[in-house]
C-alpha positions as CSV (number, residue, x, y, z in Angstrom):
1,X,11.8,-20.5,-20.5
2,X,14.2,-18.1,-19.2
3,X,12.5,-15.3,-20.5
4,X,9.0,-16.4,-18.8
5,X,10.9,-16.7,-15.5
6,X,12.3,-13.3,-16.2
7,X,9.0,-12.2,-17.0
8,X,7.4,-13.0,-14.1
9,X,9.7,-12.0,-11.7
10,X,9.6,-8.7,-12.8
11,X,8.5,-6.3,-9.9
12,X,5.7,-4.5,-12.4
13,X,4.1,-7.3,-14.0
14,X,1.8,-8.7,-11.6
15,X,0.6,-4.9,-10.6
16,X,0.3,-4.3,-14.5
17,X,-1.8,-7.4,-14.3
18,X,-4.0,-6.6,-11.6
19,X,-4.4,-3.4,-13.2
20,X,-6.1,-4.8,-16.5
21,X,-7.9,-7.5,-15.3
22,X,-10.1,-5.1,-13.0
23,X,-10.4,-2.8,-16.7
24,X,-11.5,-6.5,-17.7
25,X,-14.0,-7.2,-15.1
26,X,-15.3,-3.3,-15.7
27,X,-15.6,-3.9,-19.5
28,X,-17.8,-7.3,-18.8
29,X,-20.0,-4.7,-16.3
30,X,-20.2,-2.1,-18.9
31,X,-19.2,-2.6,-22.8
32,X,-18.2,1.4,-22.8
33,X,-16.0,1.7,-20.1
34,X,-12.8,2.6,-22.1
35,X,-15.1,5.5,-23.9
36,X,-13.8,8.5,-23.7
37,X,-16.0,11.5,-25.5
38,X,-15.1,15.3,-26.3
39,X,-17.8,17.6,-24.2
40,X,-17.6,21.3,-24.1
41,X,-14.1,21.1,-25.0
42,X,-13.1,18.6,-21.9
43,X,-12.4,14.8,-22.2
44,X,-15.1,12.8,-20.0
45,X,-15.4,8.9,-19.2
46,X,-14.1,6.6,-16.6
47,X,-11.0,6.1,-17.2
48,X,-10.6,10.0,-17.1
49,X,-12.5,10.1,-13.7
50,X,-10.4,7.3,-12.7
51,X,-7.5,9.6,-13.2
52,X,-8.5,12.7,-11.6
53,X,-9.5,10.7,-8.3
54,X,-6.4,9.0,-8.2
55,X,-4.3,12.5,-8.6
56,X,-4.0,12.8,-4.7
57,X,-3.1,9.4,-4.5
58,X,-0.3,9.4,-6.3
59,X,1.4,12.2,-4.9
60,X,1.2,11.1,-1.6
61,X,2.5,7.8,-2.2
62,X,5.1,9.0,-4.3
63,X,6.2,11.0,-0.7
64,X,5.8,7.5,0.9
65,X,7.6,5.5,-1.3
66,X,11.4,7.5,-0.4
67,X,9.8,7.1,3.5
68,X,9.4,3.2,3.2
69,X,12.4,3.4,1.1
70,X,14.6,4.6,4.0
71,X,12.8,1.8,6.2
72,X,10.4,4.3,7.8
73,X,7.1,5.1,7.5
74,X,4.1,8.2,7.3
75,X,1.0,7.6,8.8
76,X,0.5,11.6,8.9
77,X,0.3,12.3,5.9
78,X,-4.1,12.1,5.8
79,X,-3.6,14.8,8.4
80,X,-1.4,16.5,6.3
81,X,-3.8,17.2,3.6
82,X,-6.3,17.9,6.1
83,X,-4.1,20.7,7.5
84,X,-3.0,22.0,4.2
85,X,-6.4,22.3,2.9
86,X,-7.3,24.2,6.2
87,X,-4.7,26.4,5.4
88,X,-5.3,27.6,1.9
89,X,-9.2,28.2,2.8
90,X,-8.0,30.2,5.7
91,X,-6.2,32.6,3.4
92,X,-9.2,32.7,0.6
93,X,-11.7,33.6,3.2
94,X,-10.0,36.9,4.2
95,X,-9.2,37.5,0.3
96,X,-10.8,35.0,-2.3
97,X,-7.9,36.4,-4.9
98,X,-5.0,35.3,-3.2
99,X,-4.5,32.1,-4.9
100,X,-1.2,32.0,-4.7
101,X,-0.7,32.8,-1.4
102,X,-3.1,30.3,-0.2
103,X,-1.2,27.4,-2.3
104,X,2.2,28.7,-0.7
105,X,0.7,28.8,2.6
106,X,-1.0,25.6,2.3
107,X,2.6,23.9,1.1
108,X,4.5,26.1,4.0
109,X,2.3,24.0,6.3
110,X,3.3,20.6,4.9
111,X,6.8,21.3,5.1
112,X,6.6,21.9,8.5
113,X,5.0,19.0,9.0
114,X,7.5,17.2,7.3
115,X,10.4,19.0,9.2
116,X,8.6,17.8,12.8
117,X,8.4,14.3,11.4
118,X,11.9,14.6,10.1
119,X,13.2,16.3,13.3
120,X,12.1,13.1,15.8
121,X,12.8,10.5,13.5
122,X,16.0,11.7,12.2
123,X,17.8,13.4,14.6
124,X,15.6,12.0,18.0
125,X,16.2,8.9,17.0
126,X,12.4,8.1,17.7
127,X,10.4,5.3,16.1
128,X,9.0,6.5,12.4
129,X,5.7,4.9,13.4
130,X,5.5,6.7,16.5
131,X,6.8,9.9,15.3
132,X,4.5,10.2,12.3
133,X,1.4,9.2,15.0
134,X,2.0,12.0,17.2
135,X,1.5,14.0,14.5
136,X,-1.5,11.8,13.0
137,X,-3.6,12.7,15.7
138,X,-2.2,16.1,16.7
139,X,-2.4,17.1,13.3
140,X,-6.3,16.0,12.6
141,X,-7.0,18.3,15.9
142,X,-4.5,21.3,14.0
143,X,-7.1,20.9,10.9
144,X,-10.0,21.2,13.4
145,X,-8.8,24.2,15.1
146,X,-7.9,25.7,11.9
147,X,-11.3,25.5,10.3
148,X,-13.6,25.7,13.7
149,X,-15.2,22.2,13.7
150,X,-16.5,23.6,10.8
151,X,-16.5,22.8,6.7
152,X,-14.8,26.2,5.4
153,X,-16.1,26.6,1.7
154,X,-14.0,27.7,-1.1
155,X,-15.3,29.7,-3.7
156,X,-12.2,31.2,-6.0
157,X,-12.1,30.2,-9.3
158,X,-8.2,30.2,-9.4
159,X,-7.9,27.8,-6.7
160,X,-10.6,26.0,-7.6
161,X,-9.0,25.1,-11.3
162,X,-6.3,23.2,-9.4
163,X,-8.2,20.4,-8.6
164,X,-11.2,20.6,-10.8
165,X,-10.5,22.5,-13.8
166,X,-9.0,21.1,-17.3
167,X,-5.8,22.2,-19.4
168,X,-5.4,21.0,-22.9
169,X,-8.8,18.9,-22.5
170,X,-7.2,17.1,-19.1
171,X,-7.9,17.5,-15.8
172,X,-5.5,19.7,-14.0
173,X,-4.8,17.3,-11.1
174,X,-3.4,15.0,-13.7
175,X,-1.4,17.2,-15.2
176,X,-0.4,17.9,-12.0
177,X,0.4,14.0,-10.7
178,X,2.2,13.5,-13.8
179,X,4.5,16.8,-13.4
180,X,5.2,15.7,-9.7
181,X,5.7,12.3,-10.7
182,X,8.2,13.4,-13.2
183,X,10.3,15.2,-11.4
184,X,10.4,12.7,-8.5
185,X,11.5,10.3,-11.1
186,X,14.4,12.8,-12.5
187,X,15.5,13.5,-9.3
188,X,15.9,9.6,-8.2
189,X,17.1,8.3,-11.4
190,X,19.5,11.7,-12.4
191,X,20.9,11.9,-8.9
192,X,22.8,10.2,-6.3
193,X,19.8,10.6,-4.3
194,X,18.2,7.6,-5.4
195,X,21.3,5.7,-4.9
196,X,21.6,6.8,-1.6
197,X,18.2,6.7,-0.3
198,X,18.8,2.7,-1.4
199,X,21.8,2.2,0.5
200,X,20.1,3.8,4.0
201,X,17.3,1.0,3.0
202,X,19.7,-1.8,2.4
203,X,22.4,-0.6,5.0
204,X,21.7,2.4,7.1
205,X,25.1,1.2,9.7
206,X,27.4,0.6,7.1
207,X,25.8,3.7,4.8
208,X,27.0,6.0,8.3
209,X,30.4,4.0,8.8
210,X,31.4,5.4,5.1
211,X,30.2,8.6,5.9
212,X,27.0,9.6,4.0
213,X,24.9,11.6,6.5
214,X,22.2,9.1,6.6
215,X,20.4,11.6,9.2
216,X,20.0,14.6,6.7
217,X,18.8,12.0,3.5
218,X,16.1,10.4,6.2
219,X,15.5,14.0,7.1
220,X,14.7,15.2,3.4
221,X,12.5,12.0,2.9
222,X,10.4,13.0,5.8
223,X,10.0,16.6,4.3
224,X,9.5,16.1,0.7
225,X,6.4,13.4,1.9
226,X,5.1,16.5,3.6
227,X,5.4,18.9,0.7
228,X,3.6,15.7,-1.2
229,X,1.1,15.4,1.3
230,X,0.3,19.6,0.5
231,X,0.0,19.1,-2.9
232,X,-2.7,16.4,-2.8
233,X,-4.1,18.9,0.0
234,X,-4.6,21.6,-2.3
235,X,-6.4,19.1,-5.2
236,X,-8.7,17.6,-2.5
237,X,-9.8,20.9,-1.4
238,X,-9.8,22.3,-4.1
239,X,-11.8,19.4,-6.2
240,X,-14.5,19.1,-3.4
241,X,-14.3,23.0,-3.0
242,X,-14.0,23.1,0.6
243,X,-12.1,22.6,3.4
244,X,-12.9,19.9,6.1
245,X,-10.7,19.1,9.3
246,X,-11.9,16.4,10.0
247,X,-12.3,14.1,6.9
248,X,-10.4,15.3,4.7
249,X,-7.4,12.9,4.1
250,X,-9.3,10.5,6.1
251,X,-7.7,6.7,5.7
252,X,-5.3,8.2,2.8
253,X,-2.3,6.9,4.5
254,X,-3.5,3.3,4.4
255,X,-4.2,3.6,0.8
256,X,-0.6,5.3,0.2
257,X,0.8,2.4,1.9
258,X,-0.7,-0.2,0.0
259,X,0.2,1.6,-3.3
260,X,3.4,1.5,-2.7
261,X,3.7,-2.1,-1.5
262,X,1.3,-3.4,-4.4
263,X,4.1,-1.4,-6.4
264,X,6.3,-3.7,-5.2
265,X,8.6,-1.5,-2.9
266,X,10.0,-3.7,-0.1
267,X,8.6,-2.6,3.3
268,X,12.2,-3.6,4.8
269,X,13.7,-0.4,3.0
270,X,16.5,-0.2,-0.2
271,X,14.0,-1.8,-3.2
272,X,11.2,1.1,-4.0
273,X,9.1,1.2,-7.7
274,X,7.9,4.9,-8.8
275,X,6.1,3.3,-11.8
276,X,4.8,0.5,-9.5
277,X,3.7,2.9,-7.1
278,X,1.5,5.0,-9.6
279,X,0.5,1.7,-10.6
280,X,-0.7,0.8,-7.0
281,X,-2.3,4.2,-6.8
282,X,-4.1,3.3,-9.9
283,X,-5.0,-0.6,-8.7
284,X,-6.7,1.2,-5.7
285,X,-8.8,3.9,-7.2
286,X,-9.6,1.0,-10.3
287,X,-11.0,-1.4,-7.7
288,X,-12.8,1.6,-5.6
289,X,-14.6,2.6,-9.1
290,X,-15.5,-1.2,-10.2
291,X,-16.6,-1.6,-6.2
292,X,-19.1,1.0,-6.5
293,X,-20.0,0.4,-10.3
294,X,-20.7,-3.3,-10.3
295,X,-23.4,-2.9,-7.7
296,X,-21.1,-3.6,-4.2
297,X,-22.7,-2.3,-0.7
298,X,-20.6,0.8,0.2
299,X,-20.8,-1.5,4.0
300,X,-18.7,-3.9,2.0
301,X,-16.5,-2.0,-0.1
302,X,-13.6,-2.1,2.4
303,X,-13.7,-5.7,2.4
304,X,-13.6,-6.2,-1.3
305,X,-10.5,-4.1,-1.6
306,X,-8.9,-5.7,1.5
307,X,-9.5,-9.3,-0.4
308,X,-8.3,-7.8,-3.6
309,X,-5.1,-6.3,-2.0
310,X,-4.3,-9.3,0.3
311,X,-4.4,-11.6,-2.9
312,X,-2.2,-9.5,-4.8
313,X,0.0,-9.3,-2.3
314,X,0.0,-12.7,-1.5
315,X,1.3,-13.0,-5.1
316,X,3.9,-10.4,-5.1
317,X,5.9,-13.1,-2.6
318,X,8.7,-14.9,-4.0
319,X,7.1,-17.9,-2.5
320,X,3.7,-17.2,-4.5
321,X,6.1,-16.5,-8.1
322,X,8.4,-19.3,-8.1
323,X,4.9,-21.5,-7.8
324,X,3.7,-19.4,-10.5
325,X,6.5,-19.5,-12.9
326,X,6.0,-23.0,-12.0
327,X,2.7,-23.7,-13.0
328,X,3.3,-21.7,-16.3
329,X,6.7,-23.9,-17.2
330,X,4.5,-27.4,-17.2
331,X,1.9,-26.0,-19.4
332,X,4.8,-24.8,-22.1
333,X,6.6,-28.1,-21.4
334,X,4.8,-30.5,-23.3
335,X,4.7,-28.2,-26.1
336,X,8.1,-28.0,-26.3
337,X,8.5,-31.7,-25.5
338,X,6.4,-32.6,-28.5
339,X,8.6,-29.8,-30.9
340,X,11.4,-31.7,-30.0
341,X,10.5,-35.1,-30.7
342,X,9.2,-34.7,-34.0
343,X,12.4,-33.0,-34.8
344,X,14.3,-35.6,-33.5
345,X,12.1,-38.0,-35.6
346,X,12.6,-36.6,-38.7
């Protein structure tokens, strides 16, 4: 029984479950879900387009993740994307074949972003949630004024392959997510970084009274989720070929934070899940395609995934898994009952 308990406890199973019950509930809707076919050299079918959409997704929450890690939090980062989209049209307007330097300039941006953020929460001392507002709503008027009020089309073919081209048969923006998730990963796991990002979560008094410069690792935090931010900035614009101030990025901080808490990163800082966070990021673009496949009023399609996530977060509590683990001991106890008895009678 141990192992159950063990089992269920486990920060990734209950996301990993959420996960395949919704490719459940989309397999009852449609038999052919999981098809994936070979057309003009490029993989198609759901769960590829489930991939691709959720690209942007990940990477931001991956930036998230370290924030909530350090017990802070980004609710920029929507007007991040928005500004770094702004940005890279900007430079392919005046010269459609500078793909590179719209990409640099568009990351350029979300590293200054990131340094403001990191600037008044880290060294100001101000609130994260206020810090990253300021910038929330100062930063949606920076991607207005960027592009005119206006949607700023993007034509070059380079720049355009980021987000909606295909290497080796998969989208880029996968390819992409999983080379950003990678090296987040390697640099968490293969570092002290990760170790002390933890201890500012767990600790951030005593992390400063044995002198790790708490400030400079919040500081980093608050940077690398703008240079996240960027990079899902350049896929959307580059996937819906344009660049708009004011939705792009729109509501993607809500979604990053409830992929990373579905993940099972602790909101009170020190405990943070990559893999549960791709798997969050995953759980929410799953449940926005079965939303919209199964037949769901696009009026009520926020409501659905707010039911879904409150649920799933209800069982992520310890309260919610000890009942579970619970529940799931009585039904293996009288099987185990009746084992032993009979081996006790003969």
């Amino acid at each position: 029984m141990t192992r159950i308990q063990a089992l269920f406890r486990h920060q990734l199973v209950w996301p990993a479950l959420t996960l395949v019950l919704l490719f459940a509930l989309d397999i009852a809707h449609r038999a052919n879900f999981l098809a994936i076919t070979m057309l003009g050299g490029h993989l198609f079918g759901a769960p590829i387009d489930i991939l691709n959409h959720a690209a942007p997704l990940v990477i931001v929450s991956l930036g998230m993740t370290l924030v909530i890690a350090t017990r802070g939090i980004d609710i920029s980062v929507g007007a991040i994307v928005a500004i770094a989209g702004a940005a890279a049209a900007i430079v392919l307007q005046n010269d459609p074949s500078a793909v590179g330097e719209a990409v640099l300039a568009a990351l350029a941006v979300g590293v200054l972003a990131g340094i403001w953020n990191g600037v008044l929460v880290a060294f100001v001392g101000m609130q994260p949630i206020i810090a990253t507002l300021i910038l929330m709503v100062a930063g949606r008027g920076v991607a207005q004024l960027l592009t005119g009020g206006q949607i700023i089309p993007i034509g070059a073919p380079g720049y355009l392959r980021l987000g909606d081209g295909y290497l080796a048969t998969v989208p880029c923006s996968v390819w992409i997510a999983i080379a950003v998730t990678a090296a987040t990963a390697l640099l968490m796991n293969r570092t002290a970084l990760g170790l002390f990002i933890r201890s500012i979560g767990v600790n951030p008094v005593a992390t400063r009274l044995v002198g790790l410069r708490s400030g400079a690792i919040v500081f980093s935090v608050y940077v690398f989720s703008g240079l996240m931010s960027a990079v899902a900035g350049v896929i959307a614009s580059s996937n819906v070929r344009s660049a708009d101030g004011n939705n792009a990025g729109l509501l993607l901080e809500l979604d990053a934070i409830l992929a990373v808490t579905l993940g099972g990163t602790s909101l009170l800082g020190g405990r943070f899940s990559l893999a549960g966070t791709v798997l969050g990021a995953l759980i929410i673009q799953t449940l926005t395609y079965t939303t919209y496949s199964i037949g769901v009023p696009p009026e009520a399609t926020l409501v659905v995934k707010a039911i879904v996530v409150l649920v799933v977060s209800v069982i992520q509590s310890d309260t919610a898994r000890a009942f579970l683990v619970r529940q799931v001991l009585r039904l293996f106890a009288p099987a185990r009952h009746g084992a032993t008895t009979g081996t006790t009678t003969s």
